[in-house]
GUBA-492818 format. One record per residue (C-alpha): residue number from 1; x, y, z. Coordinates in steps of 0.5 Angstrom, whole numbers. Layout:
N
(NUM,(X,Y,Z));
...
This chain:
411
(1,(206,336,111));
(2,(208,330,115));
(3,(204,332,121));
(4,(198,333,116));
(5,(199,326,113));
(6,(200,322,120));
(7,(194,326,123));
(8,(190,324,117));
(9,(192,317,118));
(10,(190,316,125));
(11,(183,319,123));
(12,(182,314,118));
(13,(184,310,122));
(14,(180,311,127));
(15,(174,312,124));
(16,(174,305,120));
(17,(176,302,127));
(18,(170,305,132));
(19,(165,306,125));
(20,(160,299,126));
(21,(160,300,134));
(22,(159,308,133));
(23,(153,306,129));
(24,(149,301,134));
(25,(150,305,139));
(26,(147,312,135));
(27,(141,308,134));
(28,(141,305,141));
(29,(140,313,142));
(30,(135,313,138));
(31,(131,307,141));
(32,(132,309,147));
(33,(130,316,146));
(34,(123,315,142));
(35,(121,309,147));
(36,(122,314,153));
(37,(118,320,150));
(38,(112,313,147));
(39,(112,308,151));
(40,(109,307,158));
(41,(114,307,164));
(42,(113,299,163));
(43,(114,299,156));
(44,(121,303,156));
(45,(123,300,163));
(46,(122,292,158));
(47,(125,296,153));
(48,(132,298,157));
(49,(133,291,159));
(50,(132,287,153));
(51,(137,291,150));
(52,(141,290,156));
(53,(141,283,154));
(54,(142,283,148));
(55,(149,288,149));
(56,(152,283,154));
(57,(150,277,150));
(58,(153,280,144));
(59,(159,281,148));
(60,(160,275,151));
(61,(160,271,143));
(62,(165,276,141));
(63,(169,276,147));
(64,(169,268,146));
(65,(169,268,138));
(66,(175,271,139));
(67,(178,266,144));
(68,(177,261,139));
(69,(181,264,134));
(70,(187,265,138));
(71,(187,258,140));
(72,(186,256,134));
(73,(193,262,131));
(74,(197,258,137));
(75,(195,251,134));
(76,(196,253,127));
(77,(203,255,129));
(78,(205,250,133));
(79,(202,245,129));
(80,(208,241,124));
(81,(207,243,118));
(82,(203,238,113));
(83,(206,233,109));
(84,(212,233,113));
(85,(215,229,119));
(86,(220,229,124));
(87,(226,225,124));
(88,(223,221,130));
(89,(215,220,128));
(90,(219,218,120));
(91,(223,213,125));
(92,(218,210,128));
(93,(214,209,122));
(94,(219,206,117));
(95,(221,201,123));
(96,(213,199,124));
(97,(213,196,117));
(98,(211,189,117));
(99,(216,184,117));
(100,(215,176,113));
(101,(214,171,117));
(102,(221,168,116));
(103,(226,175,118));
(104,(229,176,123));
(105,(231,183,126));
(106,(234,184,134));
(107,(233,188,139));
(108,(240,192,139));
(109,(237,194,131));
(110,(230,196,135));
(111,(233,199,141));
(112,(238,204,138));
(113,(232,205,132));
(114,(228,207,137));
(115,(232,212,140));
(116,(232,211,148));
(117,(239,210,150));
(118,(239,217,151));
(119,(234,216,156));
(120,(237,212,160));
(121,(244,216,160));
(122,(240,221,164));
(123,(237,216,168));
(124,(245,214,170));
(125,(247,220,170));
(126,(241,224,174));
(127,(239,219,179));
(128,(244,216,184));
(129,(242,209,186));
(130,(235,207,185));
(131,(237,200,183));
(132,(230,197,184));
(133,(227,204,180));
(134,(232,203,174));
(135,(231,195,173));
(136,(222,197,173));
(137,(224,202,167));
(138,(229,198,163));
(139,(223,191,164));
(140,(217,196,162));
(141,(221,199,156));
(142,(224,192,155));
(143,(216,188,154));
(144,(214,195,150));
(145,(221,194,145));
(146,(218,186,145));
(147,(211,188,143));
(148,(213,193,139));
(149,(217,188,134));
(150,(211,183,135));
(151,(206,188,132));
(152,(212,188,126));
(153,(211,180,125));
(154,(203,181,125));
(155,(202,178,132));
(156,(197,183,136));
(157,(196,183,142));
(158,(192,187,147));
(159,(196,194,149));
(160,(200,193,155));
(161,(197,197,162));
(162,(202,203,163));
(163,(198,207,169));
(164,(203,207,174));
(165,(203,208,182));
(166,(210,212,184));
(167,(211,211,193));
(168,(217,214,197));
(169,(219,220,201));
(170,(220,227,198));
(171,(226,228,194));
(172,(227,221,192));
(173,(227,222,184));
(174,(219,221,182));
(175,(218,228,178));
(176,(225,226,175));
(177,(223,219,173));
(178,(216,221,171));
(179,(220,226,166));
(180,(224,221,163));
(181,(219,215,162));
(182,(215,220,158));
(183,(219,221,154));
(184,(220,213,153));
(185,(214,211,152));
(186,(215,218,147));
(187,(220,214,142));
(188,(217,208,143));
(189,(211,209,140));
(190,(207,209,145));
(191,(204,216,147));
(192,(204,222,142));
(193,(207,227,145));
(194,(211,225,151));
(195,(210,232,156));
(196,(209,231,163));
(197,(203,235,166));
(198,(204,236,174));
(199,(198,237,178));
(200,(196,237,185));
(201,(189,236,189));
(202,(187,244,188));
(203,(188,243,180));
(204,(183,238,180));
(205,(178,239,185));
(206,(173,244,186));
(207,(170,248,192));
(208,(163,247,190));
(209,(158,243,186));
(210,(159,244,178));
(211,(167,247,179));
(212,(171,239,180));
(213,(169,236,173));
(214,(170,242,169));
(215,(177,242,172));
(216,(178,236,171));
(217,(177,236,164));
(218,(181,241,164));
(219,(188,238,166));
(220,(186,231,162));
(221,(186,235,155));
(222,(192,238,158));
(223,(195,231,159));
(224,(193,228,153));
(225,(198,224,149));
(226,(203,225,155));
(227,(202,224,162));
(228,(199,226,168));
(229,(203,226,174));
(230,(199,226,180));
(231,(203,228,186));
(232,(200,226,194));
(233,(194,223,190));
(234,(192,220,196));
(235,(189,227,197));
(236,(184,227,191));
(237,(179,222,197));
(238,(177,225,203));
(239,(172,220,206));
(240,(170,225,213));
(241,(170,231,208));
(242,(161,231,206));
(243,(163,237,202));
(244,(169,234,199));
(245,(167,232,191));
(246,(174,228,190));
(247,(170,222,188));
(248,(166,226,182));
(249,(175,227,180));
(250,(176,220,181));
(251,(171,217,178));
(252,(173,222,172));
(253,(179,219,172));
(254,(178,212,172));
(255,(172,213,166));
(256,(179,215,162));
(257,(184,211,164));
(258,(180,206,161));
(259,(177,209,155));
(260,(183,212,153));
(261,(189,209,156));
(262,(191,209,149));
(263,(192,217,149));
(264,(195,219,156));
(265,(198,215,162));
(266,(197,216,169));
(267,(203,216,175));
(268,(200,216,182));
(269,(205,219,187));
(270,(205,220,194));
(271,(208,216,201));
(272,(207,208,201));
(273,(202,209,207));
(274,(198,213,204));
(275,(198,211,197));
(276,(196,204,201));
(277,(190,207,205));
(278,(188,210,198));
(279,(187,204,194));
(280,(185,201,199));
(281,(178,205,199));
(282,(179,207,192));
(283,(179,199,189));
(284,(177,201,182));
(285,(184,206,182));
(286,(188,200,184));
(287,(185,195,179));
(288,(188,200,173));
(289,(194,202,175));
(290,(199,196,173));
(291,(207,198,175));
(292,(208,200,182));
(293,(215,203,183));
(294,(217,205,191));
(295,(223,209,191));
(296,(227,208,198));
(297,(230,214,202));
(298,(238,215,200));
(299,(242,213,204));
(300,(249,218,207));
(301,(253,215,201));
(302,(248,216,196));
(303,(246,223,198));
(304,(253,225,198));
(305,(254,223,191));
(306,(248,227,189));
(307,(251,232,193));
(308,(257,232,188));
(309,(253,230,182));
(310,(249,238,183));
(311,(257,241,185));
(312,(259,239,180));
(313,(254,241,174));
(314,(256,248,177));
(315,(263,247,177));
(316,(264,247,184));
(317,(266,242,189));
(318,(267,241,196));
(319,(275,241,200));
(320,(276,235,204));
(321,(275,238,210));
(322,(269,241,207));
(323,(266,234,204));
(324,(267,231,211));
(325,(263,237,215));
(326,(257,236,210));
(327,(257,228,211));
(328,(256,230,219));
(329,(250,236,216));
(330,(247,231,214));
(331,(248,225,219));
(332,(245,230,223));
(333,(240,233,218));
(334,(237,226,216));
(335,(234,226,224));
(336,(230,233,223));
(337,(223,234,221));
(338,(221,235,214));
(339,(229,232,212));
(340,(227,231,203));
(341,(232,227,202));
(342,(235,230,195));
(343,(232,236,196));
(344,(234,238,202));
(345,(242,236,199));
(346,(241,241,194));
(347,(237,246,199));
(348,(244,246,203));
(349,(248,246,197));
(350,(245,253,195));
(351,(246,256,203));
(352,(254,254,202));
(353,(255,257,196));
(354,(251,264,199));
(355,(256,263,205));
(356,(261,262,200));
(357,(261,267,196));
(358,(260,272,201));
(359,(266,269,205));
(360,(270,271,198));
(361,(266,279,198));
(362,(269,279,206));
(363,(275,282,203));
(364,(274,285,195));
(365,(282,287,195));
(366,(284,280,196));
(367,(286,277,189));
(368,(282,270,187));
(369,(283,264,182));
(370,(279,260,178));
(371,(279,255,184));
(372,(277,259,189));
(373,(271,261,185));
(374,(269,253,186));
(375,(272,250,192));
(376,(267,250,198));
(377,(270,251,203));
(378,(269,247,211));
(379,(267,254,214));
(380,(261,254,209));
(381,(258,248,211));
(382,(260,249,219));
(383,(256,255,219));
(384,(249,252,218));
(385,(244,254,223));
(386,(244,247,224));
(387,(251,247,228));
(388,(250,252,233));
(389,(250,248,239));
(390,(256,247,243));
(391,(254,240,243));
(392,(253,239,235));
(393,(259,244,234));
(394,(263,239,237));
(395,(261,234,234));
(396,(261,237,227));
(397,(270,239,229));
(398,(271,231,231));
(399,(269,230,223));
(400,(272,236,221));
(401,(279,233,224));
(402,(277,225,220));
(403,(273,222,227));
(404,(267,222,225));
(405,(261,222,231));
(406,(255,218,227));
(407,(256,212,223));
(408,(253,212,216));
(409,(246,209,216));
(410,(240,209,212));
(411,(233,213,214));
Protein backbone atom coordinates (compact mmCIF):
# COMPACT_ATOMS: atom_id res chain seq x y z
CA UNK A 1 0.00 0.00 0.00
CA UNK A 2 2.72 1.97 0.79
CA UNK A 3 4.54 1.56 -2.26
CA UNK A 4 1.41 2.10 -4.40
CA UNK A 5 0.79 5.59 -2.27
CA UNK A 6 4.47 6.87 -2.70
CA UNK A 7 4.50 5.77 -6.64
CA UNK A 8 1.33 7.68 -7.02
CA UNK A 9 2.69 10.64 -5.38
CA UNK A 10 5.85 10.71 -7.74
CA UNK A 11 3.44 10.25 -10.78
CA UNK A 12 1.65 13.36 -9.67
CA UNK A 13 4.17 14.92 -9.19
CA UNK A 14 5.46 14.35 -12.12
CA UNK A 15 2.91 15.28 -14.05
CA UNK A 16 2.06 18.36 -12.54
CA UNK A 17 5.87 19.49 -12.83
CA UNK A 18 6.88 18.65 -16.39
CA UNK A 19 2.86 19.22 -17.56
CA UNK A 20 3.18 23.07 -19.42
CA UNK A 21 6.81 21.98 -20.85
CA UNK A 22 5.42 18.57 -22.10
CA UNK A 23 2.43 20.35 -23.97
CA UNK A 24 4.71 22.95 -25.94
CA UNK A 25 6.90 20.69 -26.81
CA UNK A 26 3.77 18.43 -28.34
CA UNK A 27 2.77 21.08 -30.35
CA UNK A 28 6.15 22.19 -31.09
CA UNK A 29 5.86 18.50 -32.88
CA UNK A 30 2.83 19.21 -34.48
CA UNK A 31 3.99 22.55 -36.12
CA UNK A 32 6.93 21.15 -37.22
CA UNK A 33 5.52 17.94 -38.48
CA UNK A 34 2.61 19.77 -40.51
CA UNK A 35 5.22 22.43 -41.81
CA UNK A 36 7.51 19.85 -42.90
CA UNK A 37 4.83 17.62 -45.09
CA UNK A 38 3.15 21.70 -46.28
CA UNK A 39 5.32 24.14 -46.74
CA UNK A 40 8.26 24.45 -49.24
CA UNK A 41 12.11 23.83 -48.02
CA UNK A 42 12.29 27.59 -47.63
CA UNK A 43 9.30 28.04 -45.61
CA UNK A 44 10.04 24.88 -43.11
CA UNK A 45 13.56 26.04 -42.94
CA UNK A 46 12.04 29.94 -41.74
CA UNK A 47 9.60 28.12 -39.89
CA UNK A 48 12.54 26.00 -37.73
CA UNK A 49 14.53 28.94 -36.91
CA UNK A 50 11.77 31.29 -35.86
CA UNK A 51 10.81 28.88 -33.40
CA UNK A 52 14.30 28.29 -32.48
CA UNK A 53 14.45 31.73 -31.55
CA UNK A 54 11.60 31.92 -29.74
CA UNK A 55 12.72 28.70 -27.50
CA UNK A 56 16.23 30.16 -26.48
CA UNK A 57 14.59 33.67 -26.05
CA UNK A 58 12.07 32.18 -23.63
CA UNK A 59 15.01 30.38 -21.91
CA UNK A 60 16.95 33.27 -21.49
CA UNK A 61 13.67 35.67 -19.63
CA UNK A 62 12.92 32.41 -17.50
CA UNK A 63 16.69 31.69 -16.73
CA UNK A 64 16.62 35.70 -15.68
CA UNK A 65 13.02 36.12 -13.90
CA UNK A 66 14.36 33.40 -11.78
CA UNK A 67 17.67 35.22 -10.87
CA UNK A 68 15.69 37.96 -9.83
CA UNK A 69 13.40 36.25 -7.63
CA UNK A 70 16.36 34.67 -5.84
CA UNK A 71 18.08 37.92 -5.36
CA UNK A 72 15.32 39.34 -4.53
CA UNK A 73 14.71 35.98 -1.62
CA UNK A 74 18.11 36.85 -0.28
CA UNK A 75 17.53 40.68 0.24
CA UNK A 76 14.22 39.86 1.78
CA UNK A 77 16.18 37.66 4.28
CA UNK A 78 18.75 39.82 4.94
CA UNK A 79 16.99 42.98 5.08
CA UNK A 80 15.91 43.97 8.81
CA UNK A 81 12.64 43.60 9.59
CA UNK A 82 10.37 47.03 9.09
CA UNK A 83 9.58 49.10 11.80
CA UNK A 84 12.40 47.70 13.91
CA UNK A 85 16.07 49.07 14.33
CA UNK A 86 19.20 47.97 15.94
CA UNK A 87 20.76 49.44 18.84
CA UNK A 88 23.36 51.14 16.96
CA UNK A 89 21.19 52.88 13.91
CA UNK A 90 18.47 53.66 17.33
CA UNK A 91 21.50 55.26 18.76
CA UNK A 92 22.59 57.48 16.20
CA UNK A 93 19.30 58.47 15.80
CA UNK A 94 18.30 59.43 19.27
CA UNK A 95 21.90 61.45 19.40
CA UNK A 96 21.12 63.40 16.08
CA UNK A 97 18.29 65.07 17.64
CA UNK A 98 18.43 69.01 17.47
CA UNK A 99 19.79 70.71 20.16
CA UNK A 100 18.71 74.50 21.57
CA UNK A 101 20.81 77.05 20.72
CA UNK A 102 21.79 77.51 24.57
CA UNK A 103 22.54 73.38 25.45
CA UNK A 104 25.65 72.40 25.81
CA UNK A 105 26.76 68.69 25.33
CA UNK A 106 30.75 67.24 25.43
CA UNK A 107 32.34 65.30 23.38
CA UNK A 108 33.20 62.40 25.88
CA UNK A 109 28.84 61.84 26.09
CA UNK A 110 29.28 62.01 22.12
CA UNK A 111 32.08 59.66 21.66
CA UNK A 112 30.85 56.75 23.99
CA UNK A 113 27.20 57.29 22.35
CA UNK A 114 28.54 56.72 19.39
CA UNK A 115 30.23 53.71 20.26
CA UNK A 116 34.01 53.91 18.47
CA UNK A 117 36.32 53.38 21.42
CA UNK A 118 36.25 49.89 20.74
CA UNK A 119 37.51 50.75 17.61
CA UNK A 120 40.49 52.18 18.59
CA UNK A 121 41.28 49.26 21.29
CA UNK A 122 41.57 47.15 18.39
CA UNK A 123 43.63 49.50 16.40
CA UNK A 124 46.02 49.60 19.93
CA UNK A 125 45.59 46.08 20.20
CA UNK A 126 46.18 44.70 16.57
CA UNK A 127 48.58 47.37 15.08
CA UNK A 128 51.97 47.75 16.87
CA UNK A 129 53.49 51.34 16.31
CA UNK A 130 52.09 53.57 13.36
CA UNK A 131 51.98 56.40 15.57
CA UNK A 132 51.48 58.90 12.66
CA UNK A 133 48.48 56.45 11.09
CA UNK A 134 46.67 56.32 14.53
CA UNK A 135 47.02 60.16 15.11
CA UNK A 136 45.28 60.71 11.25
CA UNK A 137 42.42 58.07 12.15
CA UNK A 138 41.78 59.88 15.92
CA UNK A 139 41.97 63.55 13.70
CA UNK A 140 39.35 62.24 10.99
CA UNK A 141 37.23 60.84 13.74
CA UNK A 142 37.61 63.52 15.79
CA UNK A 143 36.49 66.53 12.82
CA UNK A 144 33.46 64.14 11.84
CA UNK A 145 32.53 63.92 15.97
CA UNK A 146 32.69 67.63 15.74
CA UNK A 147 30.49 67.84 12.79
CA UNK A 148 28.27 65.45 13.85
CA UNK A 149 27.59 67.59 17.07
CA UNK A 150 27.47 70.86 14.96
CA UNK A 151 24.76 69.26 12.54
CA UNK A 152 22.62 68.80 16.33
CA UNK A 153 22.78 72.61 16.81
CA UNK A 154 21.60 73.45 13.09
CA UNK A 155 25.16 74.61 11.89
CA UNK A 156 25.27 72.93 8.14
CA UNK A 157 28.19 72.59 6.85
CA UNK A 158 29.30 70.79 3.41
CA UNK A 159 29.99 66.95 4.31
CA UNK A 160 33.62 66.53 4.73
CA UNK A 161 35.73 64.54 1.78
CA UNK A 162 36.60 61.12 3.17
CA UNK A 163 38.35 59.64 -0.24
CA UNK A 164 41.39 58.32 1.10
CA UNK A 165 45.17 57.33 -0.45
CA UNK A 166 47.05 54.47 1.86
CA UNK A 167 51.11 54.50 0.88
CA UNK A 168 53.57 52.04 2.26
CA UNK A 169 55.34 48.32 1.70
CA UNK A 170 53.44 45.26 2.36
CA UNK A 171 52.40 43.89 5.65
CA UNK A 172 52.30 47.52 6.90
CA UNK A 173 48.57 47.12 8.53
CA UNK A 174 46.68 49.29 5.11
CA UNK A 175 43.94 46.14 5.04
CA UNK A 176 43.72 46.45 8.77
CA UNK A 177 43.35 50.03 9.12
CA UNK A 178 40.85 50.27 6.12
CA UNK A 179 38.69 47.51 8.10
CA UNK A 180 38.64 49.47 11.00
CA UNK A 181 38.04 53.04 9.54
CA UNK A 182 34.84 51.45 8.35
CA UNK A 183 33.87 50.66 10.78
CA UNK A 184 34.27 54.21 12.10
CA UNK A 185 32.66 55.99 9.70
CA UNK A 186 30.14 53.10 10.25
CA UNK A 187 29.07 54.17 13.89
CA UNK A 188 29.44 57.61 13.24
CA UNK A 189 26.81 57.92 11.07
CA UNK A 190 28.51 58.27 8.03
CA UNK A 191 28.40 55.27 5.72
CA UNK A 192 25.33 52.70 5.97
CA UNK A 193 26.76 49.79 6.42
CA UNK A 194 30.43 50.00 7.30
CA UNK A 195 31.80 46.68 4.97
CA UNK A 196 34.84 46.86 3.18
CA UNK A 197 35.32 45.56 -0.31
CA UNK A 198 38.73 44.66 -1.46
CA UNK A 199 39.64 44.61 -5.28
CA UNK A 200 42.53 44.66 -7.39
CA UNK A 201 43.08 45.76 -11.09
CA UNK A 202 41.47 42.20 -12.80
CA UNK A 203 38.34 42.83 -10.55
CA UNK A 204 37.69 46.03 -12.13
CA UNK A 205 39.11 46.08 -15.60
CA UNK A 206 38.08 44.22 -18.78
CA UNK A 207 40.26 42.38 -21.70
CA UNK A 208 38.08 44.06 -24.32
CA UNK A 209 35.84 46.65 -25.36
CA UNK A 210 32.36 46.63 -23.64
CA UNK A 211 34.02 44.14 -20.23
CA UNK A 212 35.66 47.50 -17.88
CA UNK A 213 32.20 49.26 -17.34
CA UNK A 214 30.01 46.78 -16.45
CA UNK A 215 32.70 45.25 -14.11
CA UNK A 216 33.20 48.08 -12.61
CA UNK A 217 29.89 48.88 -11.83
CA UNK A 218 29.69 45.73 -10.66
CA UNK A 219 32.30 46.35 -7.66
CA UNK A 220 30.87 49.99 -6.85
CA UNK A 221 27.20 48.27 -6.33
CA UNK A 222 29.17 45.98 -4.06
CA UNK A 223 30.80 48.61 -2.11
CA UNK A 224 27.89 50.96 -1.61
CA UNK A 225 27.57 52.04 1.83
CA UNK A 226 30.70 50.67 2.71
CA UNK A 227 34.29 50.93 1.04
CA UNK A 228 35.99 50.51 -1.70
CA UNK A 229 39.83 49.37 -1.10
CA UNK A 230 41.76 49.47 -4.10
CA UNK A 231 45.19 47.77 -3.49
CA UNK A 232 48.24 48.50 -6.01
CA UNK A 233 45.80 51.03 -7.55
CA UNK A 234 48.41 52.58 -9.45
CA UNK A 235 47.71 49.49 -11.88
CA UNK A 236 44.33 50.71 -12.83
CA UNK A 237 46.45 53.31 -15.65
CA UNK A 238 48.84 51.85 -18.05
CA UNK A 239 49.99 55.00 -20.08
CA UNK A 240 52.12 52.27 -22.78
CA UNK A 241 49.37 49.70 -23.04
CA UNK A 242 47.09 51.28 -26.28
CA UNK A 243 44.50 48.06 -25.60
CA UNK A 244 44.44 48.91 -21.76
CA UNK A 245 40.81 50.48 -20.93
CA UNK A 246 42.01 51.33 -17.14
CA UNK A 247 40.88 55.08 -17.77
CA UNK A 248 37.10 54.08 -18.96
CA UNK A 249 37.42 52.47 -14.88
CA UNK A 250 39.08 55.36 -13.76
CA UNK A 251 36.71 57.87 -15.20
CA UNK A 252 34.08 55.55 -13.50
CA UNK A 253 35.29 56.14 -10.38
CA UNK A 254 36.08 59.60 -10.39
CA UNK A 255 32.11 60.22 -11.75
CA UNK A 256 30.90 58.42 -8.31
CA UNK A 257 33.19 59.92 -5.91
CA UNK A 258 32.05 62.87 -6.67
CA UNK A 259 28.07 62.31 -6.98
CA UNK A 260 28.21 59.67 -4.45
CA UNK A 261 30.88 60.41 -1.79
CA UNK A 262 27.78 60.50 0.42
CA UNK A 263 27.25 56.65 0.00
CA UNK A 264 30.59 54.93 -0.53
CA UNK A 265 34.52 56.14 0.25
CA UNK A 266 37.10 55.14 -1.66
CA UNK A 267 40.81 54.03 -0.11
CA UNK A 268 43.59 53.90 -2.57
CA UNK A 269 46.58 51.78 -1.59
CA UNK A 270 49.85 51.01 -2.85
CA UNK A 271 53.71 52.24 -2.56
CA UNK A 272 54.58 55.78 -2.41
CA UNK A 273 56.43 56.03 -5.66
CA UNK A 274 54.04 54.62 -7.36
CA UNK A 275 51.05 56.00 -6.10
CA UNK A 276 52.81 59.45 -6.82
CA UNK A 277 53.58 58.81 -10.51
CA UNK A 278 49.51 57.73 -10.56
CA UNK A 279 48.58 60.97 -9.51
CA UNK A 280 50.56 62.67 -11.13
CA UNK A 281 49.28 61.43 -14.55
CA UNK A 282 45.64 60.87 -12.98
CA UNK A 283 45.14 64.84 -11.44
CA UNK A 284 41.56 64.65 -11.36
CA UNK A 285 42.06 61.17 -8.92
CA UNK A 286 44.45 63.36 -6.81
CA UNK A 287 41.83 66.37 -6.37
CA UNK A 288 39.22 63.80 -4.82
CA UNK A 289 41.27 62.05 -2.44
CA UNK A 290 41.47 64.32 0.74
CA UNK A 291 43.67 62.16 3.53
CA UNK A 292 46.54 60.62 2.55
CA UNK A 293 48.06 58.00 5.41
CA UNK A 294 52.00 56.37 4.61
CA UNK A 295 52.61 53.77 6.73
CA UNK A 296 56.69 53.29 7.29
CA UNK A 297 58.27 49.84 7.54
CA UNK A 298 58.63 48.57 10.92
CA UNK A 299 61.49 48.58 12.55
CA UNK A 300 63.35 45.17 14.28
CA UNK A 301 61.70 46.28 17.58
CA UNK A 302 58.37 46.72 16.17
CA UNK A 303 58.28 43.38 14.05
CA UNK A 304 59.36 41.51 17.28
CA UNK A 305 56.34 42.62 19.08
CA UNK A 306 54.21 41.79 16.34
CA UNK A 307 55.82 38.69 16.61
CA UNK A 308 54.61 38.26 20.32
CA UNK A 309 51.11 39.95 19.74
CA UNK A 310 50.11 36.75 16.89
CA UNK A 311 52.12 33.88 19.74
CA UNK A 312 50.47 35.07 21.86
CA UNK A 313 46.81 35.29 20.27
CA UNK A 314 47.84 31.35 19.69
CA UNK A 315 48.70 30.65 23.11
CA UNK A 316 52.45 30.28 22.01
CA UNK A 317 55.54 32.04 23.03
CA UNK A 318 58.94 31.92 22.15
CA UNK A 319 61.89 30.85 24.84
CA UNK A 320 64.80 33.36 25.35
CA UNK A 321 66.99 31.44 23.45
CA UNK A 322 64.28 31.35 20.97
CA UNK A 323 63.42 34.85 20.85
CA UNK A 324 67.09 35.83 20.39
CA UNK A 325 67.36 33.71 17.04
CA UNK A 326 64.12 35.17 15.69
CA UNK A 327 65.54 38.86 16.05
CA UNK A 328 68.99 37.37 13.90
CA UNK A 329 65.87 35.67 11.41
CA UNK A 330 64.71 38.73 10.93
CA UNK A 331 67.72 41.06 10.83
CA UNK A 332 68.51 38.80 8.18
CA UNK A 333 65.57 38.40 6.55
CA UNK A 334 64.77 42.37 6.29
CA UNK A 335 67.91 42.23 3.71
CA UNK A 336 66.23 39.42 1.33
CA UNK A 337 63.95 40.46 -1.76
CA UNK A 338 60.42 40.45 -1.24
CA UNK A 339 60.62 40.80 2.89
CA UNK A 340 56.56 42.24 3.69
CA UNK A 341 57.33 43.36 6.99
CA UNK A 342 54.23 41.82 9.28
CA UNK A 343 53.73 39.49 6.93
CA UNK A 344 56.71 37.99 6.48
CA UNK A 345 56.90 37.74 10.75
CA UNK A 346 53.72 35.74 10.61
CA UNK A 347 54.70 33.43 7.65
CA UNK A 348 58.00 32.61 9.96
CA UNK A 349 55.98 32.18 12.76
CA UNK A 350 53.79 29.53 11.20
CA UNK A 351 57.38 27.39 9.64
CA UNK A 352 58.16 27.51 13.46
CA UNK A 353 55.24 26.04 14.73
CA UNK A 354 55.26 23.38 11.98
CA UNK A 355 58.99 22.76 13.32
CA UNK A 356 57.62 22.83 16.32
CA UNK A 357 55.13 20.38 16.45
CA UNK A 358 57.05 17.93 14.32
CA UNK A 359 59.94 18.27 16.79
CA UNK A 360 57.36 17.29 19.52
CA UNK A 361 56.02 14.11 16.93
CA UNK A 362 59.79 13.00 16.82
CA UNK A 363 59.50 10.94 19.68
CA UNK A 364 55.50 9.95 20.47
CA UNK A 365 56.59 8.19 24.00
CA UNK A 366 57.81 11.05 25.46
CA UNK A 367 55.42 12.76 28.16
CA UNK A 368 54.49 16.55 27.51
CA UNK A 369 52.88 19.76 29.13
CA UNK A 370 50.79 22.29 28.77
CA UNK A 371 54.31 24.31 28.29
CA UNK A 372 55.79 22.23 25.87
CA UNK A 373 52.78 22.57 23.83
CA UNK A 374 53.30 26.37 23.56
CA UNK A 375 57.16 27.15 23.78
CA UNK A 376 59.09 27.46 20.70
CA UNK A 377 62.03 26.55 21.14
CA UNK A 378 65.47 28.11 19.25
CA UNK A 379 65.98 25.09 17.53
CA UNK A 380 62.73 26.00 15.72
CA UNK A 381 63.73 28.96 14.58
CA UNK A 382 67.64 28.16 13.56
CA UNK A 383 66.07 25.49 11.33
CA UNK A 384 65.00 28.17 8.83
CA UNK A 385 66.32 27.68 5.30
CA UNK A 386 67.58 31.06 5.81
CA UNK A 387 70.50 29.82 8.01
CA UNK A 388 71.76 27.22 6.14
CA UNK A 389 75.24 28.70 5.26
CA UNK A 390 77.96 28.18 7.54
CA UNK A 391 78.36 31.92 7.66
CA UNK A 392 75.05 32.86 8.80
CA UNK A 393 74.76 29.89 11.07
CA UNK A 394 77.28 31.22 12.84
CA UNK A 395 76.17 34.32 13.13
CA UNK A 396 72.86 33.19 14.10
CA UNK A 397 74.79 30.95 17.51
CA UNK A 398 76.55 34.57 18.32
CA UNK A 399 72.94 35.74 18.88
CA UNK A 400 71.69 32.67 20.37
CA UNK A 401 74.69 32.89 23.08
CA UNK A 402 73.44 37.20 23.55
CA UNK A 403 76.21 38.66 20.84
CA UNK A 404 74.26 39.47 18.50
CA UNK A 405 76.10 40.17 14.90
CA UNK A 406 73.70 42.83 13.48
CA UNK A 407 72.32 46.05 15.20
CA UNK A 408 68.79 46.86 15.32
CA UNK A 409 67.83 49.29 12.26
CA UNK A 410 65.02 50.31 10.33
CA UNK A 411 64.42 49.30 6.69
Amino acid sequence: MMRLVTLEFVMYGFRRKHLKPALLLLVLLVVLSVGYSDLSHGAFVLLFASLLFLAIAAAFARNAMTQAHAVNARVAMTAPPRGRKTGAVAGRRKRSEALSPDATVTLADERRAADVEDVFTALDRRLVGLVPVKKKVEEVASLLLVDRVRQRFGLQAPRPSLHMCFTGDPGTGKTTVALQMAALLHRLGYLEKGHLVHVMRDDLIGEYIGHTAPKTKRVLEKAMGGVLFIDEAYYLYRPGDSKDYGQECIDILLQVMENDRDKLVVILAGYRDRMDQFFASNPGMSSRIAHHLDFVSYTLDELLAIGRVMLDGSSYYLSDEAERAFREYLTLRMEQPRFANARSVRNELERARLRHAHRLAADLEVSRSKDDLMRIEAADILASPLFASSALAAAAELAVAGKPAVADRRT
